[in-house]
C-alpha positions in Angstrom: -69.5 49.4 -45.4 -72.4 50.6 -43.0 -74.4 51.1 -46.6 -74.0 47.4 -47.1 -74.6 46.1 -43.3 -78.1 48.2 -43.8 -79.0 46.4 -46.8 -78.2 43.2 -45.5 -80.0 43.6 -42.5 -83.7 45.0 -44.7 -82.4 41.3 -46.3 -82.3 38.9 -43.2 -85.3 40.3 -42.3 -86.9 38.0 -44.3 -85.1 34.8 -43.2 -84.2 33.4 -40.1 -80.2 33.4 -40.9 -78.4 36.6 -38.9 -75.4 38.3 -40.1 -72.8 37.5 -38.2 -69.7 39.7 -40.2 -68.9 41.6 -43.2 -65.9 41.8 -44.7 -65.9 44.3 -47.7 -62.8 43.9 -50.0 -61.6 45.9 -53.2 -63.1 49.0 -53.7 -66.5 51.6 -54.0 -66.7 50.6 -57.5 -65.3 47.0 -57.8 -66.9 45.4 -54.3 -66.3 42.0 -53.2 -68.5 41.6 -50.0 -68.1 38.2 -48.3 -70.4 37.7 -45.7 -71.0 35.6 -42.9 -74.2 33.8 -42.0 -75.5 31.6 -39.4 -78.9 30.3 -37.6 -80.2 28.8 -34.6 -80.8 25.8 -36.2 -78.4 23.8 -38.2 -78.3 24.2 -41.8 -77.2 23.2 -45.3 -74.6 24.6 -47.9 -77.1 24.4 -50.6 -79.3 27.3 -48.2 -76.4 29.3 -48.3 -76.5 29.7 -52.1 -80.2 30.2 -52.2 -79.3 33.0 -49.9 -76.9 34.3 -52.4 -78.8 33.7 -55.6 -82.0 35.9 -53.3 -79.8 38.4 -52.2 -78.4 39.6 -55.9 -82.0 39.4 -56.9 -82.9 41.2 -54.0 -80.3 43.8 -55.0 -81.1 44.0 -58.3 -84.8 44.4 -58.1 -84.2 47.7 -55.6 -81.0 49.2 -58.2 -78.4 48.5 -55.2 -76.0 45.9 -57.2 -74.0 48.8 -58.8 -70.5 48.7 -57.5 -70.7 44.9 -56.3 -68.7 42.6 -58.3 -68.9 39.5 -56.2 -70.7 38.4 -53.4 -69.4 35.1 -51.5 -72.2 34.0 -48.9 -70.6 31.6 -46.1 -70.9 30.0 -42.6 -68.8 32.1 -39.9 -66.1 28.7 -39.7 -63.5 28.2 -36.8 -61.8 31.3 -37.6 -64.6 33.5 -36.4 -65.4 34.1 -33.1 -68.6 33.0 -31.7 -70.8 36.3 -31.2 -73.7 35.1 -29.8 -74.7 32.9 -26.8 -77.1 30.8 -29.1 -74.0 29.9 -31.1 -72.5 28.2 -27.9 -75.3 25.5 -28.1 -73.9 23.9 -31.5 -71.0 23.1 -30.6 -70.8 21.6 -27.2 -68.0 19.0 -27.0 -65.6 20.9 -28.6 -62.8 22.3 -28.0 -62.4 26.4 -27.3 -60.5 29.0 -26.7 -62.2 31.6 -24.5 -60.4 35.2 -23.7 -62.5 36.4 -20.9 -63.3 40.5 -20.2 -60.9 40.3 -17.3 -58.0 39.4 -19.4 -57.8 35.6 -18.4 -57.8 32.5 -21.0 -59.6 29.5 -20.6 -58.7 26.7 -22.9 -61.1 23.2 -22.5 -64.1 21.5 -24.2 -67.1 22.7 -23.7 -69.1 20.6 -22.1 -72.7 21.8 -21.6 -74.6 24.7 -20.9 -75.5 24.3 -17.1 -77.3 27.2 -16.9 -79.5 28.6 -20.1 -81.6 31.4 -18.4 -78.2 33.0 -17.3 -76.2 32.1 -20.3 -74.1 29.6 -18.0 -71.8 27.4 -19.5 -69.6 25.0 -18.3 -66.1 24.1 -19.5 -63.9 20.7 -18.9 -60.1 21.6 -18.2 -57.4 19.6 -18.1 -54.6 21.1 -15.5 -51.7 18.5 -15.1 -53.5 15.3 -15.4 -56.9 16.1 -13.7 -60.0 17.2 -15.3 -61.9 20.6 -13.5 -65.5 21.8 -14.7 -65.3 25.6 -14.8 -68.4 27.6 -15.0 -68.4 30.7 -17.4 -71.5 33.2 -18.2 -71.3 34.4 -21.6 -71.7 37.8 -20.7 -67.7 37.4 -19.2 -66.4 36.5 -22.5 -64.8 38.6 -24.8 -63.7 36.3 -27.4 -64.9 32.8 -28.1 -62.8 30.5 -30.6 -63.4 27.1 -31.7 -59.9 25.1 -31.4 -59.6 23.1 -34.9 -58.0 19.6 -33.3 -57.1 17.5 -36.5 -56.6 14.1 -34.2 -58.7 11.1 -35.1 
């Protein structure tokens, strides 16, 4: 797995998208990688398969495809959590689930970033029937998960 992570990151190095998992699945000789891309700035599914289409060539051309047998190129999605401070920007007004570093679990919308030099975020909480702004630094959290809401 750390064989693949090295030759994805000699990859990225060449685009602005950063890796932000790997999931190997199968085996040595019958790989299915899926991996999980995102950027600062917002982007299309149609970059996502140039991605994919660049990196088989990529491995091809340098004799590192042997073992692969799929490769499925992706966004992170709501499953995943958020690993990087940047990510936080996209999706204010949404709802999260934060698990902070000292065990505690904050569940609101994010509301804005209060605070970008210091990685300050703010979250709207409902307790009872009253709103609170909480502030969180990002360096607190452990885990950071968007809550899918399917209301309309």
């Amino acid at each position: 797995m750390e064989n693949y992570k090295n030759i994805l990151d000699g990859f990225l190095k060449e685009t602005s998208f950063i890796l932000i998992d790997l999931v190997q699945k199968g085996d040595k000789n019958n790989a299915i990688l899926e991996i999980f891309l995102d950027k600062k700035e917002n982007f299309s599914i149609d970059e996502l398969a140039v991605v994919n289409k660049n990196l088989w060539k990529y491995l091809e051309e340098r004799n590192l495809e042997k073992g692969i047998s799929k490769i499925v190129v992706s966004s992170p999605g709501a499953e995943n959590p958020l690993k990087y401070f940047w990510q936080m920007k996209k999706h204010i007004g949404r709802e999260f689930e934060i698990k902070m570093k000292n065990g505690e679990t904050v569940t609101g919308k994010f509301d804005e970033i209060s605070n970008f030099e210091n990685e300050e975020i703010l979250i709207q909480i409902k307790e009872k029937k009253e709103i609170k702004s909480v502030k969180v630094l990002f360096r607190d959290i452990l885990e950071a998960k968007i809550k899918l809401s399917f209301k309309k």
